[in-house]
Every structure is written in C-alpha cells, then in structure tokens.
Steps between C-alpha positions, in 0.01 A plus 500: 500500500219695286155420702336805315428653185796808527706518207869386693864509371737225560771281357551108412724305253329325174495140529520403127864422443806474718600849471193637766508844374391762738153615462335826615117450549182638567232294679132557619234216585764240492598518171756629323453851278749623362872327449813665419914459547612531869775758457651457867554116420879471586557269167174547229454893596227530314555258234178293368326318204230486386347181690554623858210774408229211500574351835142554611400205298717291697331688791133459440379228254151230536770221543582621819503282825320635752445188777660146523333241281474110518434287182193290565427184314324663205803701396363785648619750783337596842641771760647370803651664762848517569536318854353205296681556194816518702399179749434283200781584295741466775327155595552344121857631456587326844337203403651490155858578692492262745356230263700544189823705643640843310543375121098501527451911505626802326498843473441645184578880443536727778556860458381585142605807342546787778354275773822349715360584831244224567767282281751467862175396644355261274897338488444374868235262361730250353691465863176452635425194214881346450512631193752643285264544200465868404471613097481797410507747198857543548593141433300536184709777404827565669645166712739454171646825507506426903662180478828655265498749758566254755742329288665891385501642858457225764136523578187556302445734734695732344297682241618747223403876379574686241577875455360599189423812632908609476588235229683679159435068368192355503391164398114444542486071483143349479355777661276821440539718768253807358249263495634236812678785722752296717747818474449817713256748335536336153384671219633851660851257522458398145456830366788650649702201345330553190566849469873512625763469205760322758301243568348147323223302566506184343156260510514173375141326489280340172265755537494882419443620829438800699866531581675410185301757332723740699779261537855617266516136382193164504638203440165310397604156614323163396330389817680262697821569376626716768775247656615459178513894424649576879767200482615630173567841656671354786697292213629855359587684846745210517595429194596842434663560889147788557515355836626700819792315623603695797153475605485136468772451654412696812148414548424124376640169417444266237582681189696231310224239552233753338768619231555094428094446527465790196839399262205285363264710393452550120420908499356514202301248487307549795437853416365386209276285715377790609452691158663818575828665335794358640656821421259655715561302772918511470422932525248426830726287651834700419350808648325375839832375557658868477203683671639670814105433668384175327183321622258176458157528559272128400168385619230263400561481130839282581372406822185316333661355217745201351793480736385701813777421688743515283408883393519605865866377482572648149361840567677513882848395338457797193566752765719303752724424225513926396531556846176726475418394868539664847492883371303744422272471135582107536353159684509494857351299774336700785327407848170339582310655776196251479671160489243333183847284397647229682809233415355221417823316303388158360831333581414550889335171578290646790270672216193261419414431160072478337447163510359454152748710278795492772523846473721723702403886632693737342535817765251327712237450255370243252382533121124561432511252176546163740227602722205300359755184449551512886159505584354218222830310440709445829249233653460464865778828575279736249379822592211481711386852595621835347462843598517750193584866636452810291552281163279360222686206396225404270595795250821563620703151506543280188256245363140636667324166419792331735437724760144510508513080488767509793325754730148318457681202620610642855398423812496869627580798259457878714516814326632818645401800296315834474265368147346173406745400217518183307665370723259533809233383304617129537599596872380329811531771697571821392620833752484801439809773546480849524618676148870669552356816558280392817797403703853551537713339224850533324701343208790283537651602174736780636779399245711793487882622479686701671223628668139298566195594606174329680163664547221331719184640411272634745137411474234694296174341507246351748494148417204366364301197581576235756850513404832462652878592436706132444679559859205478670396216233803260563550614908137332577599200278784448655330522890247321387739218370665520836811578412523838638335579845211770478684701781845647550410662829855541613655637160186732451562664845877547424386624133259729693757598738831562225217697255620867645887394463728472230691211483234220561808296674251363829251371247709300208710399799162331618401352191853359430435319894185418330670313208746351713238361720284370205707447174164414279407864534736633284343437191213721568730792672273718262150410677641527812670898434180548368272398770721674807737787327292570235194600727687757645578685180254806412261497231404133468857437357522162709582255121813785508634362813741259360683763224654629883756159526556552114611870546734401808641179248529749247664780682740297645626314179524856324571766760747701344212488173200562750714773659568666172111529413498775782359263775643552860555285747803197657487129383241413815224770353543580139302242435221670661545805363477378141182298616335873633604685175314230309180501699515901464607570142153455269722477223737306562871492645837463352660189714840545407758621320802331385810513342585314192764339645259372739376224174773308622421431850138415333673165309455217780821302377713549796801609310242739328552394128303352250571192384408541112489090413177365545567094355117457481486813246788366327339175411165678366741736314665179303137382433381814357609371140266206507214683625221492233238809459370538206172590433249158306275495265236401809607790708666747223436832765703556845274684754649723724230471760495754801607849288468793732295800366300802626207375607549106637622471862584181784090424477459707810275750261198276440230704346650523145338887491826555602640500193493784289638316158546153377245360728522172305871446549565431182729308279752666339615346174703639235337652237648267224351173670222667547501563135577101451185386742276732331444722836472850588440708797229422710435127367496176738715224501587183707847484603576129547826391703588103579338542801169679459307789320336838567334760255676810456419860273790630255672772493730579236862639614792587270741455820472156521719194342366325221374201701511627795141576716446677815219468795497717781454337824242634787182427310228160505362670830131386528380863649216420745398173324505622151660317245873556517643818307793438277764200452555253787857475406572190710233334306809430231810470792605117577664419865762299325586853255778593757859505538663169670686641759286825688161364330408853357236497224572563175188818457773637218525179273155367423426324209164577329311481199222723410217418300138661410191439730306194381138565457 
C-alpha cells in the first residue's frame, strides 16, 4: 500500500461498467495521478474510455465516510465507535428476528458496480435473519432476460454472451454500446465492424445514437414497439423457411409450437407499429438469416420497456431459430466463476413469495419496484429492518417519494458505504467501507466465451478514516448476533498448519467435520474461511480466502478448460493452482479456455437441448395486438429515462466536477418540438409524468424521434449538502410502471408532458 509521497506504478480494473477494463496507474499520497489502459490485462489490454480517467473523484470527495455514525433524535449524526455500532445493530436485528420472524428484514443491494467481494459476505446476513429478501440492481434490470433463460436452457443460471468481436451480422437491439460498453473493448470493436466491407452492423433504437451513426443500417423504431418489430422478424424467418433446420433439429425442441404461436402474426402490420420500412426489415431479416457469423446483442432499452419479458424471448429465439448459436461470431453461454445467479424457478413450491405483492425471486432475487409496498402495505409480515449495501435506492429505484416514505417508516434502516448518499441521510446507522481501491476486491461479471477471464485487484491505498472492508463489517455482525462463534481455534491451527502445502486437503477436511457437526454453520462458510484460512494468506488478503473453494469448484467442473488456460496440476490441486495464479497476477488471469462445443455441456437440460416453447411467452405474444401505447394529449412525449452518455455514471462519482460536459443532464428533444414549445438550447422546462415532476434544461438534438425525449440517469446527487445537480429521474418513475411477470420498470416508456416554468 502507498504510506508515502513516492510517485508508484501499479495496476487495477475500472469499476464503472461491467467490462472492468485494466488500468495502469500512477499513485503518490494516496491518490491517484495519472490513469491510463493496462496493456497486460488478459481481456481489455489496454482498452479504456474516457470515464475510467476520473476515478479519483470516486476516490477522494467531502462526502466521504470516514467513522460510523448514529442518527440522533434531531435528524442529525454523531460518531460512534464500531464495537457499539456493531453491539447495537446486532441487538435490534435479533430482536426484530426473533419478534417478527424473516419476512421482517431485507437486504437491499450488495455488491454495486465492481464491488462483489464484501457482496458473499453481506449474503450471510439473511441466514442469520430468516430471510430470503435480497433486491438488487439486477432484478431491476435483468431477472426477465434471467427468467427466459431458465425457461430456454433449464436454469436462469445459465447466462448468455455474445461475440461481436468475430460477428460478419450484427444486430445492436435497445442498446448503445459506444456509449454503454457491455462488449469487449467497444468502440475499437465497432470501428473494425464499421470499417470492414464483409461485415454489417445493424442498430435498431428511436434515437440517433453513438452507434448507429456508424451502424450500415438504423432502424429508428417508435418506442415500445420492439415486440412487435422482433415478432414480426421471427414471423418472416418462418414464413419464408430462414430458419436452420438441421440445427433445430439437433439442438432444441419445440419448434412447431413456436412456428404455430407466429402463423398469427400480421407482418406488416406490426412493422408498421413500429414505423419503419417493412422492406427494410424483409432485407435485415433475409440476410441475418444467411450470415455465416450472425449475432444479438440487447440491453436496457428492451429490457426497460413495454413487454420486458417478452423481448428477452423474441430477441433469444432470432438467433436460435438461424442457428447463430454455439460458434464462433454468434450467442453462446459461458461459465460463471463467482456464482451472483441462482435457480430460483417459481413453480418450485419451496421458494417463498413477498407477502404484499406475492412476488417470486427470479435467480434468487426480488424486484426493486415492490420494495416500498412490502414495507408500508403487507401489515404485520412487512419489512421491518433493511440493510442497503453499496446502493442508493433513493436515486436509483423507481418512484423516490415511495422510497423515501417507506424507508422513514422502518424500524432499523443500516447503510454500508464509502459516502454519505441520499440514501444514508435517512439512515439509522450508517458504516463506513473502505473504497475498492483500499482493499482487495473483484467483479463477478466475468461473462466470457470460449475463453474467460477474472482479475482480483490488489489494494492501492491506505484506507482512510475509521473505516473497514464489508468482511470485517458483516463477520463482527454476525459474532455479535451469535450465530457464528468468535473462535475457530481448531480450523485456524490446521489453516496455520496446511498454509506451506498445496492441496489444503487436512483443513477443508476439518471444516467439512465442522459442518457435519454443526449444520447452521454453513451459511456463513465465508466468515468462517475468512477468520481461520484467510489469516494465513500474505498481504492482508484474509476477505480472499473464500475465492480458494470457488477455484477447486471451478477447476473441477472445467478441468479439461482450466487445463487448457496453461494451469498445471491433477483434479485434487488444480484448484489451488488457479487460486495462486490469481493472488499473483496484478492484472488479472485467464480462467479457462474452452471449446465451442463445450456451449452444450453449459445448457442444464439433461438431454442438453433447448426447449424453444415457452407457453407463458406464447400467451403475451397473442395479447400483443390489444396492447394500447399511444401517446395522449395529457402525456403527448415518451421519455426514455436513464440514456447513457460520456459523462453520467452508477452515482458512485458524486462531486458533479466530474463532468467535463453536459453537467445539467439535459433533455434532449427534437428540434421540431422544440420548435412547437417555443424552446431552444439552454431554456428550462418541467417535465411532468402521471406520477410526478422535475425541472430539466434543453438541448436540442436532430437524432432524436419526433416525440421522443431523453434523460440521462446518474445525476440529482446532493454533493455535500448542496442542492441536488441535475434531474432526479425517479422523481417521474411509478412502482406500478413495470412489466407483470419479472416486475422490471418501464425507464424506456415514460409518458411526459413538458411545459414552460410558471413564474
């Protein structure tokens, strides 16, 4: 760690977006100086943009948390220590257990952006309470795409990829990936698309983005009208026999229910819906359907809109159906090293539902929008207590007023974080957590095919303040809830013992005695690894401990693939091996390497097909043509709310210096309605949804639709107790705007009117 003022060198990962690009760095008195691309990173090598170089505002900022605070009866905070912050907390979530059982807490967040370390950690707190309540970012974003996964491949577990990177067919749905990344190294990747003659790159989103200014064809599609666009194509592919029969035939069942499920479909018509050439989309279609490397690549713009679900089915089937899966330049699915999804099928009765909304978790998780129902609507079996982890839910999940009126109501909110955010302010207690560059950390979102990657990032700063990493956090919570013993003296003297071998047999053979003896430990194996094997690992590297059993699970469910990333060792120490290389390598390790033909062993349908009917999607299919969304004369605008652009992160930059343009996050409008409302550039308007209001500065912008306006998300921050800076986009977002199945809000469908600033 840097205790001096000498200019060092070292490496880390940016912690902005799920890609974690390598970064080379120079520090000196604890701060960062200079930031560049990390060219030894096994998978970004060297690769950056443009946000990554202003990490040391996340780093040092005045809304830093330096020492645990207590809310006192004023509203205001005082400094406590952390035995009593600990003692007290652990003494009201006890009582609140044992008094109103597990439906009465939940976990909220948990491993934001780049931060999945303390997340295994903070997990252990719901076995300790009885719960089963854990929402997350995720299930605001992805648990409909997860759930057709399950449906598609047998557990939503199983998680897709893309390779754009070797694709000569590329169709960009709802997403923007210059601006939102998601694909290796992006714009180098869309660039070499761009400038190769043999390939196409094919974006279809209502707004003139980034990427369809280099993109062969836009299709600038009416918002909310991608199921009708993407069932249409699937119409054609089968209509016209595009599909890949042999590969159908060999890898999945239920083709004649889908082909029955789309005889129905009137092409035209819904392409019209959409208000794009249905020539256009007969020469897209016809052509991804010949492509020898044909690929999908969606995000939030169908993943935060009408039909959620049902677009995660329609975009999965437009390459299943081509046979673009499985190969190289197509969809695959790949491994997961960190396990962040589980199987949480609704139609297995032991999985609870909320009480209020009778809600199901989707991968383990439930939706952010039914939060603030569960804790001020579900009577006696509300929410009691939450902890919020490395989140802002205030800014960050829909309707803010809810939110704010829910968590004011609780018993016992905690806050684990590294600033004071909105969030913390209405806080009982609130900890404090090292930033991701004072301890060891890592990123879950190792997503890759054939080969992935994982890079744990070494420490580069001296912590600051009376602050601690969230392994240390949760550990003493959970000893001081009595649910873990403070001692392990047996396993730490084995741990001590096994630390100059290889194998580490004597010690997990004592801590599976352990669990044998005393079956309530297992839910907090990761304290426990912590507190005996991860003392014995060099350079404080103790919160590492329990990526060891996840290397040996690893290495023995991919050997062959482990084997082939150039690690030695048999089936009892491979494991190990891996777990060494990642402790050593600064900048990360390849984990393994597979074969394509290896996506098949990756479906978890025993037979290893994919069963292509899903009956729920048919039925939202069939009601796609009474499905209403046109724009009224009280709400004649749809907002896209939450548009990525160069300067607006996840709200973990909170001094808005940051930003080097648009530091007002601005509406974009085009320049005709501007023309209509008698704006221009630079002028202030209020932008009114059903639900709520917030004032907002214009800027014109050619690319977009004709009633169509844009918000980028990341701003309303109230920078150390200023008035907030930009739109609080959740001021406008209802909990009831969401799709009926996965409860995902609709951020890319907002109605809104806009009208001048009353005097």
């Amino acid at each position: 760690m840097t205790t001096g003022t000498a200019l060092r060198q070292d490496v880390t990962a940016c912690i902005l977006c799920s890609r974690n690009c390598g970064l080379s760095v120079e520090v000196a008195d604890n701060q960062f100086k200079k930031i560049k691309g990390d060219t030894q990173h096994p998978f970004s090598q060297g690769y950056i943009c443009q946000k990554a170089a202003r990490l040391q505002h996340y780093q040092q900022h005045a809304d830093r948390l330096t020492a645990p605070l207590k809310r006192q009866v004023d509203g205001s905070f005082k400094e406590i220590s952390w035995d009593q912050a600990i003692e007290e907390i652990a003494d009201q979530l006890v009582q609140i257990r044992d008094t109103h059982g597990g439906t009465a807490f939940a976990s909220v967040g948990g491993g934001g952006q780049g931060n999945h370390l303390g997340a295994a950690y903070g997990r252990q707190l719901l076995y300790a309470m009885k719960s089963f309540y854990s929402y997350n970012s995720l299930a605001q974003e992805k648990t409909g795409d997860f759930w057709v996964n399950g449906r598609l491949f047998g557990s939503q577990a199983c998680h897709t990829t893309e390779d754009v990177e070797h694709a000569d067919y590329v169709l960009f749905i709802g997403t923007n990936p210059f601006q939102a990344h998601g694909i290796p190294n992006a714009r180098d990747t869309l660039k070499h698309i761009k400038k190769d003659p043999n390939r196409t790159m094919v974006v279809f989103d209502p707004r003139v983005t980034e990427t369809a200014k280099q993109a062969d064809i836009h299709v600038q599609l009416k918002p909310g009208t991608d199921a009708y666009l993407m069932s249409a194509m699937i119409a054609i592919l089968l209509k016209e026999e595009l599909y890949d029969q042999q590969f159908i035939q060999q890898h999945t069942h239920g083709f004649d229910e889908v082909k029955q499920a789309f005889e129905a479909i009137p092409i035209a018509e819904y392409i019209q819906k959409a208000d794009v050439s249905v020539e256009l989309i007969y020469q897209v279609v016809r052509d991804f359907a010949k492509a020898k490397r044909g690929c999908v690549r969606i995000d939030l713009g169908i993943q935060h809109t009408l039909n959620t679900t049902l677009n995660g089915y329609l975009e999965k089937l437009l390459y299943l159906l081509t046979g673009h899966f499985g190969q190289q330049g197509t969809n695959n699915l790949h491994t997961m090293f960190i396990p962040i999804l589980s199987n949480t099928d609704e139609r297995n009765p032991k999985y609870r539902r909320t009480v209020h909304h009778k809600m199901f978790p989707i991968s383990g998780f439930f939706p952010p929008n039914i939060l603030p129902d569960e804790i001020l609507k579900a009577g006696e079996k509300r929410v009691r207590a939450v902890f919020v982890d490395s989140c802002n839910p205030l800014l960050t999940y829909p309707d803010t007023g809810a939110y704010e009126q829910a968590f004011q109501s609780l018993e016992l909110l905690v806050v684990v974080d590294v600033a004071m955010t909105e969030t913390a302010r209405l806080a009982h207690y609130v900890l404090p957590a090292h930033t991701q560059f004072e301890k060891w950390e890592f990123t879950g979102f190792n997503l890759e095919f054939p080969k992935n990657g994982f890079h744990l990032r070494h420490p580069l700063f001296k912590a600051q303040g009376n602050t601690l990493p969230e392994a240390e956090i949760y550990t003493r919570l959970l000893e001081a809830m009595q649910v873990i013993p403070r001692q392990f003296p047996i396993l730490s003297k084995i741990a001590e013992k096994d630390r100059a071998k290889t194998a580490y047999l004597a010690y997990f053979a004592a801590l599976g005695a352990s669990f044998v003896k005393n079956k309530k430990l297992i839910p907090y194996a990761a304290s426990i690894v912590y507190r005996t094997l991860g003392k014995t690992l060099p350079d404080d590297a103790a919160s590492t401990a329990l990526l060891l059993p996840l290397c040996m699970q690893y290495a023995a469910q991919h050997f062959k693939a482990v084997k082939r990333a150039g690690y030695e060792g048999n089936r009892f120490n491979l494991g190990v091996t891996l777990f060494q290389a990642i402790l050593k390598q600064r900048s990360g390790v390849v984990l393994s390497a597979h074969d394509y033909a290896d996506v098949w062993e990756l479906i978890a349908y025993k037979d290893k097909k994919i069963r292509l009917a899903i009956p729920e999607m048919f039925i939202e299919l069939a009601e796609l043509k009474h499905q209403k969304f046109a724009a009224t004369a009280d709400y004649p605008f749809i907002l896209l709310a939450g548009e990525r652009r160069s300067y607006n992160a996840n709200q973990i930059y909170r001094d808005p210096a940051w930003r080097k343009v648009d530091a007002e996050g601005r509406l974009r409008m085009n320049p005709d309605d501007a023309l209509a409302l008698g704006v221009e550039t630079g002028q202030m308007l209020q932008c009114i949804s059903e639900h709520g209001r917030i004032q907002v500065t214009v800027e014109l912008d050619e690319g977009m639709r004709k009633g169509v306006v844009s918000l980028p998300h990341g701003y309303g921050l109230s920078y150390a107790g200023a008035e907030p800076v930009g739109p609080q986009l959740n001021r406008l977002t209802s909990t009831g705007h969401c799709d009926p199945l996965s409860k995902t809000p609709y951020h890319k469908y907002v109605p809104v009117r806009l009208q001048h600033l009353t005097v």
